[in-house]
N, C-alpha and C positions, 0 to 999 in steps of 0.2 A: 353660785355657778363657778365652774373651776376655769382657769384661765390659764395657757400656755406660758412659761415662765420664760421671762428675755433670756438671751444669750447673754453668756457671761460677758465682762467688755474687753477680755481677751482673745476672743472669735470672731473672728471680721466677718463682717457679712458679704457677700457673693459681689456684689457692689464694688466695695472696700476692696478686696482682694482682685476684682479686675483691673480698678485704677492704678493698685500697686506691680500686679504683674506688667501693668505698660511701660511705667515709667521704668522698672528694672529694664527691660527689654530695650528701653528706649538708652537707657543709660550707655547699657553694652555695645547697640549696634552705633551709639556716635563713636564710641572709642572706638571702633572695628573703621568705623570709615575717615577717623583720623591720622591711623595707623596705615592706613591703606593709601591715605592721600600722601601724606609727607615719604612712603615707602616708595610709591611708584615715581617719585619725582626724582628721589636719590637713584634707582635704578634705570632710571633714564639716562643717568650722568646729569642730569641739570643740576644737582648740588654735590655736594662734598660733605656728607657730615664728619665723618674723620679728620680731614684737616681744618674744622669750622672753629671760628677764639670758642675759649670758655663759656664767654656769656651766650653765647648761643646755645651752646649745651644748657647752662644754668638753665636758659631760658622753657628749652625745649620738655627741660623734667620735670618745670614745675607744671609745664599743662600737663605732663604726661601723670603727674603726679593727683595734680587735680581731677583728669577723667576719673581716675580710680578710684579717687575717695569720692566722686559723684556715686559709679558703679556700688561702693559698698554702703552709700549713705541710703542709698535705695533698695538694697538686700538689706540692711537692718529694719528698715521703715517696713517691707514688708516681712519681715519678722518678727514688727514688734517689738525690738529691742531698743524701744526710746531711751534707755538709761545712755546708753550708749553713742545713739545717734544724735541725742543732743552735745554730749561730750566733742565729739569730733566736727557736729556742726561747729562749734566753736572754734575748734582748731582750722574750720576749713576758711574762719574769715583769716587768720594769719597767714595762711595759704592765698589766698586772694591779695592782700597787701604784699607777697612778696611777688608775685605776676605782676600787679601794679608797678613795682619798682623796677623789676625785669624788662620789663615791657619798653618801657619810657629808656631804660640804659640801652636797647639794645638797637632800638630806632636811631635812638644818636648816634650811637657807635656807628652803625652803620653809615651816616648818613657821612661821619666824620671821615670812614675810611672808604668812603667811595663802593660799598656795597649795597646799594640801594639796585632794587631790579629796575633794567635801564626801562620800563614802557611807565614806570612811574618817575615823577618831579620828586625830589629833595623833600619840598614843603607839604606834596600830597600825601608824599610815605608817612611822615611825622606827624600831618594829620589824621591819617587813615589811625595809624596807632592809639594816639591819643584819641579821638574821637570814640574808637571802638572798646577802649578799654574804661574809658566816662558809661557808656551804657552797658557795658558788663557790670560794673560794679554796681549802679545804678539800679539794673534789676535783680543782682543779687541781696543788696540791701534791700531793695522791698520785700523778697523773698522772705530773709530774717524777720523781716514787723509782722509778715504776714505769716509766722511760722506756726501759731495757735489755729491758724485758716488753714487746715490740709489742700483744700483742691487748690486754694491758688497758692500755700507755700510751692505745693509740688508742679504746677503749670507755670510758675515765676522760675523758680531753680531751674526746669528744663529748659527752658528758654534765655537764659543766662549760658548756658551751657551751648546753646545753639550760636549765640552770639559773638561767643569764642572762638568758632570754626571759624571763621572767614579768612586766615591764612590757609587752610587746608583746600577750601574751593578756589584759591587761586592758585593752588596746586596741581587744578584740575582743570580747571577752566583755559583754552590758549590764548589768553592774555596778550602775547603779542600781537598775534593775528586779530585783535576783535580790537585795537584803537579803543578810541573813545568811548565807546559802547561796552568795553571791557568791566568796569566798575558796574554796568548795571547788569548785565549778566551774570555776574559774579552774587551780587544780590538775588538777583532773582531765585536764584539757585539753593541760595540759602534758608531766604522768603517761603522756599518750594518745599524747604522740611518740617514746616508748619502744618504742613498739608496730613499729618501723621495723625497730631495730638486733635487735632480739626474732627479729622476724619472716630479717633476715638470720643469724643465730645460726642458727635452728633447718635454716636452708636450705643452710649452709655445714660446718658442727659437728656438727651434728644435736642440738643442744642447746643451752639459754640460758647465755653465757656468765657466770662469777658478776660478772666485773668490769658489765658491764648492769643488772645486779640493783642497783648501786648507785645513778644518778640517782633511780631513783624512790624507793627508801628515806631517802635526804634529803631529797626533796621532801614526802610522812609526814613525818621528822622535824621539817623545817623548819616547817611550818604547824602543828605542834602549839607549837614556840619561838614564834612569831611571836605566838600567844593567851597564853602564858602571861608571856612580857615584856611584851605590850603591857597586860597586867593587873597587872604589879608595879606596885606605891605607889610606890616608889622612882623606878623609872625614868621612870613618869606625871607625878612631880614635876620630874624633869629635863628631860623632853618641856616641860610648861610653862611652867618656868624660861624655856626657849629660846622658845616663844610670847610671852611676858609680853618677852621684852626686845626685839621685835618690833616 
């Protein structure tokens, strides 16, 4: 009896090919709303990118640089050009260590030269930093183990990716006006772009993928880190060490 021959394993199946159009899609519209977040704050006057030190700039291209190669890691993936995609995966972990190092310089720096946004403490800035750049890397490294695992390489990486906004929602967010409640608002907001992949999951699967379930459980965990280091004695003292030598 004759029987319909597979598709070749260069054909994605209707399945395949919707997962990948999301996450393309998804890739583009967070660089759209990253570019939008840090754009609207500069023409507000609230910053100054022109007269901003270097390391700011430094800092600024290499996310800018990273959305991109998110954007093209997800057009190659849905093109199927794995030769390629895993090449530049690669290169995007050296991309990742140099945010790390960015990251960490420019909190200092700040904190040395008295440019810390006045509704945050010295020790909260430095921990909001480090704390958030620990669970970016964090799930971007599980991403890579998990990169033989498509749905959760690509629900890990997106979510890595989401993790990294959180300077751009408090872009957005009026942080002065909301006090203390400001940091959870700001989350939430962030929490609230889960609502995307969620909503894809239940339309595709018919059910929430577990790898999804993870950004937002590090963004909980992280904001519970961020209060509890920003309140160690220890590290308050190291924060104003680096103020004091300022």
């Amino acid at each position: 009896m004759a029987t319909a021959a597979p598709l070749p394993p260069d054909i994605p199946s209707s399945f395949a090919l919707r997962e990948r159009d999301f996450h393309v899609r998804m890739a583009i519209g967070l660089a759209i709303f990253t570019v939008f977040a840090f754009g609207q704050f500069a023409l507000r006057g609230l910053s100054h990118p022109i007269g901003a030190p270097w390391w700011v700039h430094a800092h600024g291209l290499l996310m800018l640089g990273w959305m991109g190669l998110f954007i093209v890691q997800t057009r190659l993936g849905r093109a199927r050009s794995m030769a390629l995609h895993r090449t530049l995966g690669w290169l995007s972990c050296l991309v990742v260590a140099a945010i790390v190092l960015a990251a960490i310089n420019a909190a200092n720096r700040a904190v040395e030269l008295g440019r810390v946004p006045p509704f945050f403490t010295n020790s909260y800035f430095v921990a909001l930093t480090w704390v958030d750049i620990a669970g970016f890397v964090g799930v971007f490294a599980a991403a890579v183990l998990m990169r033989k695992n498509a749905p959760w390489h690509r629900r890990l990486m997106l979510a890595a990716v989401i993790l990294v906004l959180e300077p751009g929602f408090g872009r957005l967010v009026p942080m002065p006006l909301l006090g203390a409640a400001g940091p959870w608002v700001e989350r939430a907001c962030q929490i609230a772009l889960f609502a995307f992949p969620l909503r894809h999951d239940l339309r595709t699967i018919g059910r929430v993928h577990p790898a999804t379930l993870v950004g937002p459980a590090v963004i909980v965990a992280e904001l519970a880190a961020i209060f509890a280091l920003a309140a160690y004695a220890p590290f308050t003292a190291y924060v104003e060490a680096i103020a004091a030598g300022g």
